[in-house]
DOBAKOL-719613 format. One line per 10 residues: number of its first residue (from 1); their letters; for each residue x, y, z of C-alpha. Coordinates in pm, 1 decimal. Last residue first. Example, Ala and Ser with C-alpha at 12.3 -4.5 7.8 and 13.67 -1.06 7.14 Angstrom:
<pts>
2> sa> 1367.0 -106.0 714.0 ~ 1230.0 -450.0 780.0
</pts>
This chain:
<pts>
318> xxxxxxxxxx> 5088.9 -2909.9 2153.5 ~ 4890.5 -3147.1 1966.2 ~ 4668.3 -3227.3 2320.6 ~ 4546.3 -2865.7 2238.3 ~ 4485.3 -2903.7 1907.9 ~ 4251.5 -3198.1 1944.5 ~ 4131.3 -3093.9 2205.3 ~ 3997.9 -2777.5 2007.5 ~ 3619.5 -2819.9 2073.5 ~ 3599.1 -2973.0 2410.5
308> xxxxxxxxxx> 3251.6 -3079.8 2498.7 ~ 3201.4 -3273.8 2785.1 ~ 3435.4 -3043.2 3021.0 ~ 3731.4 -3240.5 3163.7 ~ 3726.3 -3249.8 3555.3 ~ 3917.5 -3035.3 3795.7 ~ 3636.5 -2880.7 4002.4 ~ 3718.1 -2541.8 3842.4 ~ 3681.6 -2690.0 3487.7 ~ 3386.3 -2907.1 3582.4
298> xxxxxxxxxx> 3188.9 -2619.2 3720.2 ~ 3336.7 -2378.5 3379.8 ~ 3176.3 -2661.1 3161.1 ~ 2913.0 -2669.1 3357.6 ~ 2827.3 -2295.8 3383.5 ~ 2860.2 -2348.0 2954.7 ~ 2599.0 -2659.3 3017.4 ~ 2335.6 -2446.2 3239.1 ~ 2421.8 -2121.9 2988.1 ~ 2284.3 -2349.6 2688.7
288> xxxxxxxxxx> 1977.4 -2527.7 2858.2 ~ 1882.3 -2140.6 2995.0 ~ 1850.5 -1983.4 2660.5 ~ 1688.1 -2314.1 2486.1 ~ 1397.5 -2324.5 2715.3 ~ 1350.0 -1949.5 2704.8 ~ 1354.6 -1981.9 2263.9 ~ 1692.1 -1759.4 2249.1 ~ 1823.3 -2049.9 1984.5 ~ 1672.3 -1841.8 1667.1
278> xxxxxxxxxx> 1749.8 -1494.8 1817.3 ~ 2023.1 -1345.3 1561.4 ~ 1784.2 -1054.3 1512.7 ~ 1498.1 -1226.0 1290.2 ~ 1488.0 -1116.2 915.1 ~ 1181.7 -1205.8 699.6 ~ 1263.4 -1105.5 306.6 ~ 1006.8 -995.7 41.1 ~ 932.7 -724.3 146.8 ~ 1284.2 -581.3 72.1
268> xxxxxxxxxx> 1366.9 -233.2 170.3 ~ 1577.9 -407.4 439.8 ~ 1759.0 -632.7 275.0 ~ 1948.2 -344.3 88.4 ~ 2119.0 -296.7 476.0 ~ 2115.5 125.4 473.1 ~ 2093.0 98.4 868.1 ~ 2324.7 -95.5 938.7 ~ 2320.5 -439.1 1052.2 ~ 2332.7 -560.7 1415.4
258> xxxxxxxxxx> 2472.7 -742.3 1355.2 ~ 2717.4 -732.3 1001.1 ~ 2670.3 -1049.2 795.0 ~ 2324.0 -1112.5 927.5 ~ 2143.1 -1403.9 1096.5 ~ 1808.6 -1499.1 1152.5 ~ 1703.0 -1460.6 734.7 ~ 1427.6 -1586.0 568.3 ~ 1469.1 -1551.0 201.3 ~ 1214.3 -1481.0 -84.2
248> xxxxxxxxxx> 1100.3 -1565.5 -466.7 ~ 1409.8 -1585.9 -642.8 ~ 1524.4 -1419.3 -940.7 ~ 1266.5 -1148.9 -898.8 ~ 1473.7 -881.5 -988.3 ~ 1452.2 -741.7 -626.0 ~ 1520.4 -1058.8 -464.5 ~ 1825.7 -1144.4 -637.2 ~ 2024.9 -814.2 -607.9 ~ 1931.5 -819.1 -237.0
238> xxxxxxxxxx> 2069.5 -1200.7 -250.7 ~ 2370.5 -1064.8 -444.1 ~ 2430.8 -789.8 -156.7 ~ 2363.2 -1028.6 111.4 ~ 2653.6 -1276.6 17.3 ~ 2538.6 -1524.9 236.3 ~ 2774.1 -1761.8 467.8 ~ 2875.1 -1437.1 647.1 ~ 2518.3 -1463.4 865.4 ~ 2581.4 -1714.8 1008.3
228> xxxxxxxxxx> 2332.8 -2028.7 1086.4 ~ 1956.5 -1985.7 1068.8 ~ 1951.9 -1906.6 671.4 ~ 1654.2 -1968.4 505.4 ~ 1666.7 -1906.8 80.1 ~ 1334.6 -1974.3 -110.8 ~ 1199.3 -2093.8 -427.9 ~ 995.9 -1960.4 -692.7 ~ 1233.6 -1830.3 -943.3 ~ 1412.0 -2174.9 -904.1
218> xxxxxxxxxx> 1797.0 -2160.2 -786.9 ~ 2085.7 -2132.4 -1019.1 ~ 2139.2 -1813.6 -1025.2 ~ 2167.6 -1817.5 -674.6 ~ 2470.5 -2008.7 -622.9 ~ 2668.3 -1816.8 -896.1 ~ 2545.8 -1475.8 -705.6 ~ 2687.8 -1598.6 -394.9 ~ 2566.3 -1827.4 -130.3 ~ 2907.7 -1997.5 33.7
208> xxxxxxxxxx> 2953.9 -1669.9 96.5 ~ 3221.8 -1767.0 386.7 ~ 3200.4 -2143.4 379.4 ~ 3574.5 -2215.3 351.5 ~ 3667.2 -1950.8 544.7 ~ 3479.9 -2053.9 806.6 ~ 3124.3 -2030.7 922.1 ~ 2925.0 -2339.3 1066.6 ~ 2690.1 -2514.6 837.2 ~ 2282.0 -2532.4 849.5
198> xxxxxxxxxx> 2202.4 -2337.8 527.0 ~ 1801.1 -2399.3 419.7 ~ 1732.5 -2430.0 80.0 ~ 1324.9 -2406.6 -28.0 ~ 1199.4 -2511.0 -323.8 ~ 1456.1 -2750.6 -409.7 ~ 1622.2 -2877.8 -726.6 ~ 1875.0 -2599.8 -855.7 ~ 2019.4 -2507.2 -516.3 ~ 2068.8 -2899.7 -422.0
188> xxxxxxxxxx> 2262.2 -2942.4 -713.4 ~ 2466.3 -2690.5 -658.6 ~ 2550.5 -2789.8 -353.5 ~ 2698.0 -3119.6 -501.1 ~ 2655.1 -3457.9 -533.8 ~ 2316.1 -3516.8 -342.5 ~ 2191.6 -3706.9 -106.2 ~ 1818.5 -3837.9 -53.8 ~ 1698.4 -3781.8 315.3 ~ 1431.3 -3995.2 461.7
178> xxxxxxxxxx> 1637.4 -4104.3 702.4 ~ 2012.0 -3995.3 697.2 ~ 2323.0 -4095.8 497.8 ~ 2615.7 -3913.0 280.7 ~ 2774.5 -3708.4 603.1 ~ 3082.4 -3516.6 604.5 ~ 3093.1 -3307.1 254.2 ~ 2713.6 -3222.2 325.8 ~ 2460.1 -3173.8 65.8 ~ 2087.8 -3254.3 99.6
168> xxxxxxxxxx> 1754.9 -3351.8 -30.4 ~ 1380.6 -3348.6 158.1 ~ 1060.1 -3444.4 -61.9 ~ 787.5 -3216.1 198.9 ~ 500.8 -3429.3 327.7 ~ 434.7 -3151.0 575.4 ~ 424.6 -3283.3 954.2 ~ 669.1 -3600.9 885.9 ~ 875.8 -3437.5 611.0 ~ 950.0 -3116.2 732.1
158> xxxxxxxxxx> 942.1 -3197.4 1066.6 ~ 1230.5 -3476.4 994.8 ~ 1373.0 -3245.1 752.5 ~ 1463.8 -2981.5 1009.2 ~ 1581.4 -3202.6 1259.1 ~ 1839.0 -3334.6 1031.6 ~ 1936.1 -2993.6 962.4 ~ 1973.9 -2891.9 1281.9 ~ 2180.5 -3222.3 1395.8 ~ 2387.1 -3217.5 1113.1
148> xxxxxxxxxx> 2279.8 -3242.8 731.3 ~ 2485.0 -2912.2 552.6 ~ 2261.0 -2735.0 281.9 ~ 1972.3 -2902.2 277.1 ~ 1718.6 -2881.9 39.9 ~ 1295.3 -2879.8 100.9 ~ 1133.9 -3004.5 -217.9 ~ 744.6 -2966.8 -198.9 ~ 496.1 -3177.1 -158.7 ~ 296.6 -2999.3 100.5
138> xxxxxxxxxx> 465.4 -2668.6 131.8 ~ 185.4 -2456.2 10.4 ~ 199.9 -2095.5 -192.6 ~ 89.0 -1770.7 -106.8 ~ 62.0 -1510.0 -364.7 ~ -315.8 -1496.9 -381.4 ~ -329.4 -1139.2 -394.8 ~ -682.8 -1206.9 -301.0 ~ -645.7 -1146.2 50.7 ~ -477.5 -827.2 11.4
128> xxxxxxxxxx> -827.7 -756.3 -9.6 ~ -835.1 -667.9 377.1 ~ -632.8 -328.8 322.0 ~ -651.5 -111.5 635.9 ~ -290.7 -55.9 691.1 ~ -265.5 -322.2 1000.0 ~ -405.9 -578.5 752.6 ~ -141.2 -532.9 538.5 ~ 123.5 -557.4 749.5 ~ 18.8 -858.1 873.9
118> xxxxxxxxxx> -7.8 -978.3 526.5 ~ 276.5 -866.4 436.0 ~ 449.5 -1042.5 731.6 ~ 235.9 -1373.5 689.8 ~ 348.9 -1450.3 310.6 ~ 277.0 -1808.7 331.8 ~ 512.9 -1985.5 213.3 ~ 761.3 -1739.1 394.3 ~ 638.2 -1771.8 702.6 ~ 635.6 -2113.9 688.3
108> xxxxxxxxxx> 950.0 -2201.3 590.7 ~ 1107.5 -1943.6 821.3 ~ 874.2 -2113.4 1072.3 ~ 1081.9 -2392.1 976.6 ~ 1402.6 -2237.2 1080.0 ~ 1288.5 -2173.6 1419.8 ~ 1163.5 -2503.9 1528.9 ~ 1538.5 -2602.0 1371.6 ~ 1691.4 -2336.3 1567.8 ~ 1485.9 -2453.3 1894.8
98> xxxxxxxxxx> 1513.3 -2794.1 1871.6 ~ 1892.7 -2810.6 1787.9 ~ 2010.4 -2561.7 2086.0 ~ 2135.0 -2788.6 2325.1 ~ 2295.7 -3026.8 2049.8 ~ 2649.4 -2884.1 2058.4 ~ 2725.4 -2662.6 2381.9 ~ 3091.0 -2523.7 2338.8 ~ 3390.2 -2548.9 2506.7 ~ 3725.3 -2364.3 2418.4
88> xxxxxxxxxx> 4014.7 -2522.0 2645.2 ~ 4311.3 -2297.1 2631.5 ~ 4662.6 -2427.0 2587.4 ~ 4820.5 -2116.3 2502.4 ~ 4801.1 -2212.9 2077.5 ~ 4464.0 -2359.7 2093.4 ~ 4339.0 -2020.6 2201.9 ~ 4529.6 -1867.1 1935.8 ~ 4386.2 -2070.0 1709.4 ~ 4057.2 -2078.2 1810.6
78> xxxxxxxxxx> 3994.9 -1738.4 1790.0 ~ 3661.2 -1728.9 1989.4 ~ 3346.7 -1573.3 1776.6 ~ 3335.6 -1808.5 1538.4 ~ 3264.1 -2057.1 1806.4 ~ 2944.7 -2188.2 1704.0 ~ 2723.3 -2469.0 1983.0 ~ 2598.5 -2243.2 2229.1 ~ 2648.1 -2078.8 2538.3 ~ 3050.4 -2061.0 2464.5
68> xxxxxxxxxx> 3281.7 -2170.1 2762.2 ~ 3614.1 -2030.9 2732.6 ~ 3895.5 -2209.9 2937.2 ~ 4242.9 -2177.2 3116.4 ~ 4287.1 -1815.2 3117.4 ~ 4584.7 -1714.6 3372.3 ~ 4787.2 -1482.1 3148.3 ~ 4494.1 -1315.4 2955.3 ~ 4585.9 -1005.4 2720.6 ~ 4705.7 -1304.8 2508.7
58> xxxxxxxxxx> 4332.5 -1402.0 2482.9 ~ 4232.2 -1082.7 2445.8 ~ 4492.4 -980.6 2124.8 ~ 4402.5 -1343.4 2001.6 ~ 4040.7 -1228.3 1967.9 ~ 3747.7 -1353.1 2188.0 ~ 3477.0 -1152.1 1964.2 ~ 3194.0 -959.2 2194.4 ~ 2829.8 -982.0 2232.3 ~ 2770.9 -1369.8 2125.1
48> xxxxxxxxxx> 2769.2 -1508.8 2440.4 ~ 3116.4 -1623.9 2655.4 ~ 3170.1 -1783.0 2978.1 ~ 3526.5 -1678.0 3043.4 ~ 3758.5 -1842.0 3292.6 ~ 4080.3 -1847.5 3536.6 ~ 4053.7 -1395.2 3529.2 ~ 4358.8 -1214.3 3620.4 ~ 4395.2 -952.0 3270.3 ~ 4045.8 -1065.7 3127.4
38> xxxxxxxxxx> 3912.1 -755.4 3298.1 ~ 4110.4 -483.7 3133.1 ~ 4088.2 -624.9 2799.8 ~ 3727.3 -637.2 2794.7 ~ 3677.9 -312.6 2895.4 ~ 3894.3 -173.2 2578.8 ~ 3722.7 -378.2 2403.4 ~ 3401.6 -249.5 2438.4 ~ 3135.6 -474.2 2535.5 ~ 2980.7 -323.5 2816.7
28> xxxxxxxxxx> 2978.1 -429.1 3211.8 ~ 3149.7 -726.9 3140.3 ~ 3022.4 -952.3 3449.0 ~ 3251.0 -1078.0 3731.5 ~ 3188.0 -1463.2 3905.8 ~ 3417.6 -1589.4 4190.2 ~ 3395.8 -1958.1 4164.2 ~ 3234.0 -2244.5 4302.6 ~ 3039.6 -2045.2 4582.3 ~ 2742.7 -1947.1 4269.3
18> xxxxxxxxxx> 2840.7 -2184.3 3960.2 ~ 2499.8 -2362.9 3963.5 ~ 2295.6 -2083.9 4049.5 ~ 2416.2 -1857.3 3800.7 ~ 2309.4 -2143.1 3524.6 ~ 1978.9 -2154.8 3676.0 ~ 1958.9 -1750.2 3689.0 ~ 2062.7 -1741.7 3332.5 ~ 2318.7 -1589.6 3146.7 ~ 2466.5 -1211.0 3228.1
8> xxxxxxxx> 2716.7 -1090.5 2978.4 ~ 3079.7 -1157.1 2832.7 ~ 3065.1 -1358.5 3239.1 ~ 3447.0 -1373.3 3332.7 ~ 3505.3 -1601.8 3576.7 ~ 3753.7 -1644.2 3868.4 ~ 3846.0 -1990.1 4036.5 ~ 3872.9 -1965.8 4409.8
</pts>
């Protein structure tokens, strides 16, 4: 029988589905060191976002055949090196697009409408915060893009069916989508909308994609969401941003460092919303993505090809 490495426990539906198809071990922490020593005989990770799949692990891994990802980014898997041994990486794309972009627009939301101070505020004793008067609508306002996949697509379709919102983009790979006008450039996106929302996998092409250059160019009043990786913004020049007042907020799921430390700029910020990396943990999302990794592994160990391949390509180059 097949053995699997869970990086951490996934969902009882998804444990169901693999239990007497394969012999199942869970990391107990995620130190490397751990990790090494139990990737040694093992036919198949399932892997979550608690520990990077280096090359040093997956050549620490004679018998690996696959890594199943519960979720759709792989930045944590080298690729590479995986492609390099013949590993199958699989990931989950389109399981979590609901959820993130649900996610992303209570960003929006939150934002526009300053909820966490006034929360806070409330919770202090201070009801006139009410006439601070610092919220702002989205009706009619320019929601931008950056990257139009499934997320984003899904974003400006609520956007622009539930709030009347005027939705642009910018994505090297697609020029099309309804009710979507295209434009040129990022930049051009950055100086035109009210709120830019970053829906494009990391790599070193899009590592601080959002820099100080980016930001200058965006509208005093408008606001940064992030809901895909955290290394995509330069967090020091959007701290630098916010507290000068060069743009009005950010709402922030992911970090570059997570958790981050303790002295994170962001943090004396009231100006920023950050969520811990949990935008696809809605409880329907969490057990759609560990039911199609288990499959993965299920189709693996039953000798089918998983749906969802990511380096195929690569591998099939070999």
């Amino acid at each position: 029988m097949r053995k699997v490495l869970l990086s951490k426990a996934i969902h009882p539906e998804a444990m169901r589905l693999l239990q007497g198809k394969v012999e199942l071990l869970v990391l107990p922490d995620s130190t490397m060191e751990t990790a090494r020593k139990m990737v040694a005989n093992v036919d198949g990770v399932i892997l979550r976002t608690n520990i990077h799949f280096t090359r040093e692990l997956i050549f620490a891994a004679p018998a690996l055949r696959i890594i199943s990802r519960t979720g759709v980014g792989v930045d944590n898997v080298d690729v590479s090196a995986a492609s390099e041994k013949g590993i199958m990486v699989c990931n989950t794309p389109g399981v979590n697009t609901v959820s993130v972009a649900e996610h992303a627009v209570a960003l929006i939301l939150g934002l526009a409408k300053t909820l966490p101070a006034l929360d806070s505020a409330v919770r202090r004793g201070n009801w006139k915060i009410r006439n601070a008067n610092k919220a702002v609508d989205v009706e009619g306002k320019t929601l931008g893009l950056i990257g139009v996949g499934r997320i984003g697509t899904e974003v400006a379709r609520k956007c622009r069916l539930a709030f009347g919102m005027k939705v642009i983009g910018f994505d090297p790979f697609v020029d099309q989508g309804e009710g979507i006008t295209f434009c040129s450039s990022p930049e051009q996106v950055f100086r035109e909308a009210d709120f830019v929302s970053i829906h494009v996998p990391y790599s070193k092409e899009t590592h601080h994609l959002v820099q100080e250059t980016m930001l200058r160019l965006m509208k005093p009043e408008a606001y940064l969401i992030n809901t895909s990786r955290g290394s995509i913004v330069d967090e020091a020049a959007l701290a630098a941003a916010l507290s000068t007042g060069q743009i009005a907020g950010a709402g922030l799921d992911v970090m570059e460092e997570e958790p981050p430390a303790a002295a994170n700029p962001l943090f004396g910020l009231d100006s920023v919303i950050l969520t811990p990396h949990a935008a696809a943990l809605s409880r329907e999302c969490e057990m759609k993505v560990a039911i199609e990794a288990a499959q993965a592994i299920v189709d693996f160990a039953e000798g089918s090809e998983p749906a969802h391949v990511f380096n195929k390509v690569e591998i099939l180059r070999r």
